[in-house]
C-alpha positions as CSV (number, residue, x, y, z in Angstrom):
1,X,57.1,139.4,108.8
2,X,59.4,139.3,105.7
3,X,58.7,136.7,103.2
4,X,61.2,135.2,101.2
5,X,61.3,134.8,97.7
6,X,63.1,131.9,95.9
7,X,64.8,132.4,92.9
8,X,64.0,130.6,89.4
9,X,67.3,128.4,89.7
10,X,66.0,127.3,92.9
11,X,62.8,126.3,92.2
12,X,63.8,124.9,88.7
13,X,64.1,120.9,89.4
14,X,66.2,120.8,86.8
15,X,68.2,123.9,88.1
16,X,72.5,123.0,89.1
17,X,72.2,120.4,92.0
18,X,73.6,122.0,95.8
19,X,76.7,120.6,97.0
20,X,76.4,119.1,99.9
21,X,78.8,119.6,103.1
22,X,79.8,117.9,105.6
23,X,81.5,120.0,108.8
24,X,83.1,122.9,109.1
25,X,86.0,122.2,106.7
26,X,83.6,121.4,103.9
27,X,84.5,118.0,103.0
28,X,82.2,116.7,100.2
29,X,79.9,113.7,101.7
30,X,80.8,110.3,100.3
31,X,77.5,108.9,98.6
32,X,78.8,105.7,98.1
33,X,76.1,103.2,99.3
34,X,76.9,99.9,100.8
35,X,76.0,97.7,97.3
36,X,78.7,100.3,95.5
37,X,81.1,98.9,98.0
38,X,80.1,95.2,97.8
39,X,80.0,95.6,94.0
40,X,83.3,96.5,94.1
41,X,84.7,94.3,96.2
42,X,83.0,91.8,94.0
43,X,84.9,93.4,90.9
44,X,88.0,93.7,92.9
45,X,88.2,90.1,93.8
46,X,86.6,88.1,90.3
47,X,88.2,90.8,88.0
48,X,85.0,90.8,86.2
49,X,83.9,93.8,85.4
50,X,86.5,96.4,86.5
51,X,85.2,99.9,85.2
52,X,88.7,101.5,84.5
53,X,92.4,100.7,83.8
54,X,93.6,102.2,87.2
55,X,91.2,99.5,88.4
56,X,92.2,96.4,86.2
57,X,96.0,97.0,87.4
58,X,95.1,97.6,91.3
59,X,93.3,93.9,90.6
60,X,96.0,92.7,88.9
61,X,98.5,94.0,91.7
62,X,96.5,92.5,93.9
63,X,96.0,88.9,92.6
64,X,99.8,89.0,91.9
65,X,100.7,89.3,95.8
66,X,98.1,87.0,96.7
67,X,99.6,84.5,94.8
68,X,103.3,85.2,95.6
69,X,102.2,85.6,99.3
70,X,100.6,82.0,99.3
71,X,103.6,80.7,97.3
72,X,106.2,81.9,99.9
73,X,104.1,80.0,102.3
74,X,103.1,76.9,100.7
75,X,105.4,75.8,98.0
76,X,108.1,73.6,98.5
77,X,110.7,74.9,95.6
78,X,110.2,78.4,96.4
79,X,110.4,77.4,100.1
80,X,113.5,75.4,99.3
81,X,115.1,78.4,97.4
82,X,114.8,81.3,100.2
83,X,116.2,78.8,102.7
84,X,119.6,78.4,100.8
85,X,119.5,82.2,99.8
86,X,119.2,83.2,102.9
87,X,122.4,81.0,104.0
88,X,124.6,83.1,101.7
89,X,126.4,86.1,102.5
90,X,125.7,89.3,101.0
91,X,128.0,90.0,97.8
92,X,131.1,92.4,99.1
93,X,130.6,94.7,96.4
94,X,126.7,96.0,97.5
95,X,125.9,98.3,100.0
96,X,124.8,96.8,103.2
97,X,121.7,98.5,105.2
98,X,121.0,98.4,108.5
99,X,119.1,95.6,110.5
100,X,115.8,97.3,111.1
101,X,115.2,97.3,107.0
102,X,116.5,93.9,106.4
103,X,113.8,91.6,104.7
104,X,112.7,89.1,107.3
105,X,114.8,85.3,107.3
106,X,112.2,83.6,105.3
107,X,112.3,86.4,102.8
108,X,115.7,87.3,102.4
109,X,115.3,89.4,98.4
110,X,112.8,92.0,98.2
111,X,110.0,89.9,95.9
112,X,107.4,93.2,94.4
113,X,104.9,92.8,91.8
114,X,104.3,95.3,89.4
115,X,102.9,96.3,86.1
116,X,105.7,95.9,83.4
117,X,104.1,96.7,80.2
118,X,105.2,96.8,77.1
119,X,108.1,94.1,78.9
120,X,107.6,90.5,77.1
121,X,108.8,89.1,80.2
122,X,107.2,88.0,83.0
123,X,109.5,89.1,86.0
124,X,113.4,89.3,86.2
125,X,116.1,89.5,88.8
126,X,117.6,92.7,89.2
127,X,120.8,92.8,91.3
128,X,121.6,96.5,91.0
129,X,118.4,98.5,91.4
130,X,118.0,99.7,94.4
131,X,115.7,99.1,97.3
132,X,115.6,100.5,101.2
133,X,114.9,96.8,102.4
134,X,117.3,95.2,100.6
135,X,120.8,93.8,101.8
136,X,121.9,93.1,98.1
137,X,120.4,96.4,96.4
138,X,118.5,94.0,94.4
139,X,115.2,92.6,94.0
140,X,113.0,89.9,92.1
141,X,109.7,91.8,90.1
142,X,107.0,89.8,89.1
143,X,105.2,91.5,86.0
144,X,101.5,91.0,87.1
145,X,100.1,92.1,83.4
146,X,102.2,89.2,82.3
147,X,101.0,86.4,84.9
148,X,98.5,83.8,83.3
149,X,98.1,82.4,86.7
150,X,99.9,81.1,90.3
151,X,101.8,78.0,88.5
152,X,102.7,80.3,86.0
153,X,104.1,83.1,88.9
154,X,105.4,79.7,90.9
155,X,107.8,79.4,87.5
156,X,109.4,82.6,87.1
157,X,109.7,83.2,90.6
158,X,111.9,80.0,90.8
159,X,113.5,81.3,87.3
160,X,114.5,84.6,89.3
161,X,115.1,83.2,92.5
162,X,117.7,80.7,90.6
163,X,119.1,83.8,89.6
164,X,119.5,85.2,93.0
165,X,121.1,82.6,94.4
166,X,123.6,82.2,91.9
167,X,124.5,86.2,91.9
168,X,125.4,85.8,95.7
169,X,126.8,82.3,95.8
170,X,129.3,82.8,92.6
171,X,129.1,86.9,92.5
172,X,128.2,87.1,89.0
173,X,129.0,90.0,86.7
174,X,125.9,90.5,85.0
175,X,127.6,92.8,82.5
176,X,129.8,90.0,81.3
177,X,128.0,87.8,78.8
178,X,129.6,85.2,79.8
179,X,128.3,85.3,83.3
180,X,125.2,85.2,81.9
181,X,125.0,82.6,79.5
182,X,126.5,80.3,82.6
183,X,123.6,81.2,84.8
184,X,121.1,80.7,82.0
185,X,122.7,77.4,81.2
186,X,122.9,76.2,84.8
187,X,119.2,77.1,85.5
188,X,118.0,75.1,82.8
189,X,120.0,71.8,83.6
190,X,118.8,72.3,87.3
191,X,115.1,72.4,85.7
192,X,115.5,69.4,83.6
193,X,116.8,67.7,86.5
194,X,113.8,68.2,88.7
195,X,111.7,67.2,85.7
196,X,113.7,64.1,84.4
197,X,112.2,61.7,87.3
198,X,108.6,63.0,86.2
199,X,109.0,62.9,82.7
200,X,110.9,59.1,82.7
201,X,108.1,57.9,85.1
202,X,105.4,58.9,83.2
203,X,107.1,57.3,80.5
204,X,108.0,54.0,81.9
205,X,104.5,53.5,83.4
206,X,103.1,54.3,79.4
207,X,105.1,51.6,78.2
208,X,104.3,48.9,81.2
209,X,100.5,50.1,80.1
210,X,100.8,49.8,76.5
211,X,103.0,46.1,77.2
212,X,99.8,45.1,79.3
């Protein structure tokens, strides 16, 4: 019988570790154990204690279309706006797409989240860039480095979706500044408007308290 001899790297326990294989195509075994997973998960879903950049925007992403996903479904202005959006015609001037990639009725604009830095803003309305599921070639992006949380992302969203509705309902030329100041102008009556009843009830009930 022939005996074997081991080499000095091989009986070193401090010698290079083996890789280990998995298969005939050599895919390296995945060692992550099932409290690496949870622990993640756990990062992934707090945001406390996210180990990397790529992994504080991925949670950020995420939280973003959580937020704008519940919003669709749950609140009414944002509700109220994609109902009369999706009553208007597509503008003339965009190209159209074909059924199949339209977004669904009670989405009718692309809405995406994304990370926007060094952008001050926290999302915008942009008519002209183009996306395969748009009818307009537009889209609202929410900037989810910029979102301090879902009331926050509830405002803009309404902010952008104003915007929407206005660029198919009075095809706006968002080159002419003009156009633009309108828009702006328009979107901040229609905000004081909503706001008026609060604010002048809150108000009259402070002086009925302070009377008493």
């Amino acid at each position: 019988m022939t005996e074997s001899k081991l080499t000095p790297t091989e009986l070193s326990p401090t010698g290079p570790p083996t890789t280990v294989t998995a298969g005939a195509g050599n895919t390296p075994i995945n060692h992550e154990t099932s409290f690496d997973r949870w622990n993640r998960k756990l990062r992934m879903t707090t945001g406390l204690g996210l180990k990397s950049s790529e992994e504080k925007q991925e949670w950020l992403l995420s939280r973003c279309r959580g937020w704008k996903d519940d919003l669709v479904e749950t609140s009414p202005v944002i509700r109220y706006l994609l109902q009369h959006i999706s009553t208007l015609p597509v503008p003339d001037s965009q190209p159209s797409s074909s059924e199949a990639s339209r977004p669904t009725r009670s989405i009718p604009i692309p809405i995406n989240c994304g990370i926007c830095s060094p952008m001050r803003s926290a999302g915008l309305f942009s008519p002209n860039e183009p996306d395969p599921s748009s009818p307009t070639g537009g889209q609202v992006k929410l900037c989810a480095d910029s979102l301090a949380s879902k009331a926050h992302l509830e405002d803009v969203l309404s902010h952008e979706l104003i915007h929407a509705y206005d660029h198919r309902r009075f095809d706006i030329d968002w080159t002419n500044l003009r156009h633009i100041a309108c828009t702006e102008v328009r979107l901040v009556s229609l905000v004081f408007s909503s706001l008026a009843p609060m604010i002048c009830g809150s108000i009259v009930r402070l002086k009925n308290k302070n009377i008493s």
